[in-house]
C-alpha positions as CSV (number, residue, x, y, z in Angstrom):
1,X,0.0,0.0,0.0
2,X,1.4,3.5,-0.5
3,X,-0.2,7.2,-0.6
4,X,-0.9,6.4,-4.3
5,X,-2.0,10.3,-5.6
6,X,0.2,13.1,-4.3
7,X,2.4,10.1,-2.8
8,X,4.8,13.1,-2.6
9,X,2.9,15.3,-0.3
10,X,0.8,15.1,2.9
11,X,-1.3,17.2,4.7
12,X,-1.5,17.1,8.4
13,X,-4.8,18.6,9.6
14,X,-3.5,20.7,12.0
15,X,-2.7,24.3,12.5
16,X,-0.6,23.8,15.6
17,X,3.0,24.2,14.5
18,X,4.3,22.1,17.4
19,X,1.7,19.4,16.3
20,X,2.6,19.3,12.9
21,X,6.5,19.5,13.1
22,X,6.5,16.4,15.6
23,X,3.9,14.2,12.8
24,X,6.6,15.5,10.2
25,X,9.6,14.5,12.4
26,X,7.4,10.9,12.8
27,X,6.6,10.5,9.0
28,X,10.3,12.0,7.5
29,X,11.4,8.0,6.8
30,X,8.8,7.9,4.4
31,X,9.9,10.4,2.0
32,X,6.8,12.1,2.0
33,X,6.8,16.1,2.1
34,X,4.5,17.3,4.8
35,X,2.0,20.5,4.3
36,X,0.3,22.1,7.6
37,X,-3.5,22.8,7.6
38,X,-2.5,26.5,6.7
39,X,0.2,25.6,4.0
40,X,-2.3,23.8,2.2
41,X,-5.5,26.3,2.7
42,X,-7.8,24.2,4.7
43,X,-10.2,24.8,7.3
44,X,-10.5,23.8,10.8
45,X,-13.4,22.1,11.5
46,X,-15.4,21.7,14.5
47,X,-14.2,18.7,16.5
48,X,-18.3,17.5,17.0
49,X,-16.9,13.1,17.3
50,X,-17.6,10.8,20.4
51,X,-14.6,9.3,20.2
52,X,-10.7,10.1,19.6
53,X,-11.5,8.4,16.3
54,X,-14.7,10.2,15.1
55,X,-12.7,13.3,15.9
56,X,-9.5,12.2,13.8
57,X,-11.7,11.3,10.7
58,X,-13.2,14.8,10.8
59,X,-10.8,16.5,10.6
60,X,-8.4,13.9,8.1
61,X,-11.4,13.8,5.5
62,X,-12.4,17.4,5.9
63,X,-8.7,18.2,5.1
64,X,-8.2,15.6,2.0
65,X,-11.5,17.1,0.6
66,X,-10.5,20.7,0.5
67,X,-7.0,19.8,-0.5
68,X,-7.6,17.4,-2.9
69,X,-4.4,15.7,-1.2
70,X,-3.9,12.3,1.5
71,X,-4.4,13.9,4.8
72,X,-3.3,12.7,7.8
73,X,-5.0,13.9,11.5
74,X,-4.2,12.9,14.8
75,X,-7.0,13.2,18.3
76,X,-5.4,12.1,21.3
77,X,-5.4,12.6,25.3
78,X,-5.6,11.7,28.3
79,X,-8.3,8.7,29.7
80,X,-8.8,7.7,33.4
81,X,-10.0,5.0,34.5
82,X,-12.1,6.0,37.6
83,X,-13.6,9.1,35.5
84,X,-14.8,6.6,33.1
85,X,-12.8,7.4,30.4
86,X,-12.5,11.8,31.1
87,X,-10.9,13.8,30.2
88,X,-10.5,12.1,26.9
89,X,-11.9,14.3,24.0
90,X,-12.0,17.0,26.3
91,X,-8.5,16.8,27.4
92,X,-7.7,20.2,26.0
93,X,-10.8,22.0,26.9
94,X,-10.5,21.0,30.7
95,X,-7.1,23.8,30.4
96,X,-9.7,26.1,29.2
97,X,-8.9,29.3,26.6
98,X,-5.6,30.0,28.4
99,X,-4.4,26.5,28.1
100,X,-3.7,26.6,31.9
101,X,-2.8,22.8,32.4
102,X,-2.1,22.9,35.9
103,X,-6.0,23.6,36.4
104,X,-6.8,21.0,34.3
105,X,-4.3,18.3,36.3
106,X,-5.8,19.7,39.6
107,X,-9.4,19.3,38.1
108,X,-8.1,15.4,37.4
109,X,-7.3,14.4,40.9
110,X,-9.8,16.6,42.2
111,X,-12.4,14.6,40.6
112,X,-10.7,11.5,41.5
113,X,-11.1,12.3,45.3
114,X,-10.3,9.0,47.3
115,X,-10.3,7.1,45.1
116,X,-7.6,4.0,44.9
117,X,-8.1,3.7,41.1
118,X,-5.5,5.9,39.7
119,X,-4.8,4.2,36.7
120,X,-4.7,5.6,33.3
121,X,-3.5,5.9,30.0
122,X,-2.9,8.4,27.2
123,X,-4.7,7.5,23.9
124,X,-3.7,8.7,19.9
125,X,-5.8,7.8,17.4
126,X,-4.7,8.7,13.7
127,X,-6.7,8.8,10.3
128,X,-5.5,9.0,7.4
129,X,-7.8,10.1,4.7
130,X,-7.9,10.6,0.3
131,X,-9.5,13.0,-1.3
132,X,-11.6,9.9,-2.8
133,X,-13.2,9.1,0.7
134,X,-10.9,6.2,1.9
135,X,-10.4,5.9,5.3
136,X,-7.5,4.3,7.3
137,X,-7.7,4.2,11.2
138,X,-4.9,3.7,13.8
139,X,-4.7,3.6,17.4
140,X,-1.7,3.4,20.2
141,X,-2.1,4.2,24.0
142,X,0.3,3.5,26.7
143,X,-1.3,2.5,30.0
144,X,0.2,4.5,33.3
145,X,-1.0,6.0,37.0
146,X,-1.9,9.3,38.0
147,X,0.3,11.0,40.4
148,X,0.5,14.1,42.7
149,X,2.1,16.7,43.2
150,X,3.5,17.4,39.6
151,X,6.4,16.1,38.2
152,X,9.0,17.5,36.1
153,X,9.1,20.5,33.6
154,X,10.2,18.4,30.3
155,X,6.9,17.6,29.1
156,X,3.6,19.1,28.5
157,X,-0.2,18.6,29.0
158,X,-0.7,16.5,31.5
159,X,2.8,14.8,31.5
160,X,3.6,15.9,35.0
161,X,1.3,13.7,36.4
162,X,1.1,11.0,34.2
163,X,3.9,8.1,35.3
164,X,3.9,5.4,32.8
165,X,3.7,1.7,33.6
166,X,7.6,0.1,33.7
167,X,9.1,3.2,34.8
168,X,10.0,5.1,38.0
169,X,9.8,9.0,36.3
170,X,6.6,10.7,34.9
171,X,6.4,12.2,31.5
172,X,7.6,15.5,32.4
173,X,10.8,14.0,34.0
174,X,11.3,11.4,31.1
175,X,14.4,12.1,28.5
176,X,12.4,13.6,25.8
177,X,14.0,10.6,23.2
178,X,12.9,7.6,25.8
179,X,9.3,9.7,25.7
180,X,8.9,9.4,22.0
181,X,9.7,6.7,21.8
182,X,7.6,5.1,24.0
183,X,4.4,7.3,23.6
184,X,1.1,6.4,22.5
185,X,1.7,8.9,19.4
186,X,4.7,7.3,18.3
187,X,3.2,3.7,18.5
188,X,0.2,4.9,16.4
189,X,2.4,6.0,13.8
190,X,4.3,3.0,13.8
191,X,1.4,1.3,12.9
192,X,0.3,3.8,10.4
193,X,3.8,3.6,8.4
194,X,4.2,-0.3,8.8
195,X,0.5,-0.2,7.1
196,X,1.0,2.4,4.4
197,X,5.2,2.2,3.7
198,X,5.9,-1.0,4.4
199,X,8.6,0.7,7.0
200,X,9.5,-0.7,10.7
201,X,10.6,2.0,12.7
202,X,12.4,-0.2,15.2
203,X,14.6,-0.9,12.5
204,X,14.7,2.3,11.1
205,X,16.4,3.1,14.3
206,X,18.5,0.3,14.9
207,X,20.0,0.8,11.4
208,X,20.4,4.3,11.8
209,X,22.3,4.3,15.3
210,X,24.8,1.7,13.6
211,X,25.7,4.1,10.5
């Protein structure tokens, strides 16, 4: 399988800068050139899904359509177990306009209270779309606890109090290469480019640290 029209070029439905230049930083083995939202003149639209998936195929078809080129979109956040599944979708709107994340981690164990269920897990869902309707649909999550206080300043979201499963550092304390590595937005796209390129990024890396 490959991008098959505009194989050269791909738009990520985004207009966040930082969004965008990590997808392009995920997708650069493919040798695939990669347009923002705003390069490539499309809309936002409004993110009305149930699910992380619903939301990514919103905005990945919405994209390919006005483009006229594969688009690729990403919904992701933060799920907990004992709020049955919350923040999830809303992940960003619980930091409100000014993106105040510390709120929105205080809101999180606030509403966990006493609870002894701190478990949790961040969740990425990808969709990549064509401007002829097709639909592809991928999904990583890495499973973790809440903690508190905060922890760490190398992250952000809700990485300071997010301590993934297997490891005695949150997020926001992680080395930022372990973090990529390991994330659920990096296991997504290793899905994605195993499906669609044919690549394995383990041994992407592998043969690139030996050359």
């Amino acid at each position: 399988m490959s991008l098959g029209i505009g194989a050269d070029r791909l738009v990520i439905a985004s207009h966040n800068p930082g969004k965008v230049r990590e997808i392009g930083e995920l997708v650069a083995p493919c040798g695939v050139t990669v347009l923002s939202a705003a390069d490539a003149g499309v809309s936002e639209p409004e993110e009305t899904g149930a699910s992380f998936a619903q939301n990514a195929a919103l905005k990945a078809r919405s994209a390919a359509a006005e483009a006229g080129l594969p688009a690729l979109a990403d919904d992701s956040g933060l799920s907990v177990t004992a709020l049955e599944g919350r923040p999830g979708i809303y992940s960003a709107r619980w930091a409100g306009p000014d993106k105040d994340f510390r709120a929105a981690m205080a809101r999180v164990v606030d509403e966990l209270g006493d609870s002894a269920d701190r478990s949790a897990a961040f969740v990425c869902a990808l969709c990549l779309a064509w401007p002829d309707g097709t639909v592809r649909h991928y999904q990583g999550s890495v499973a973790g606890t809440i903690i508190w206080p905060p922890r760490g300043d190398k992250g952000f979201g809700y990485d300071p109090i997010f301590l993934p499963d297997g490891y005695a550092v949150s997020f926001a304390e992680m080395d930022p290469a372990e973090k990529h590595r390991i994330s659920h937005r990096a296991r997504a796209f290793a899905e994605l480019v195993a499906d669609v390129f044919g690549i394995d990024p383990a041994r992407e890396r592998d043969t690139g640290s030996k050359s």
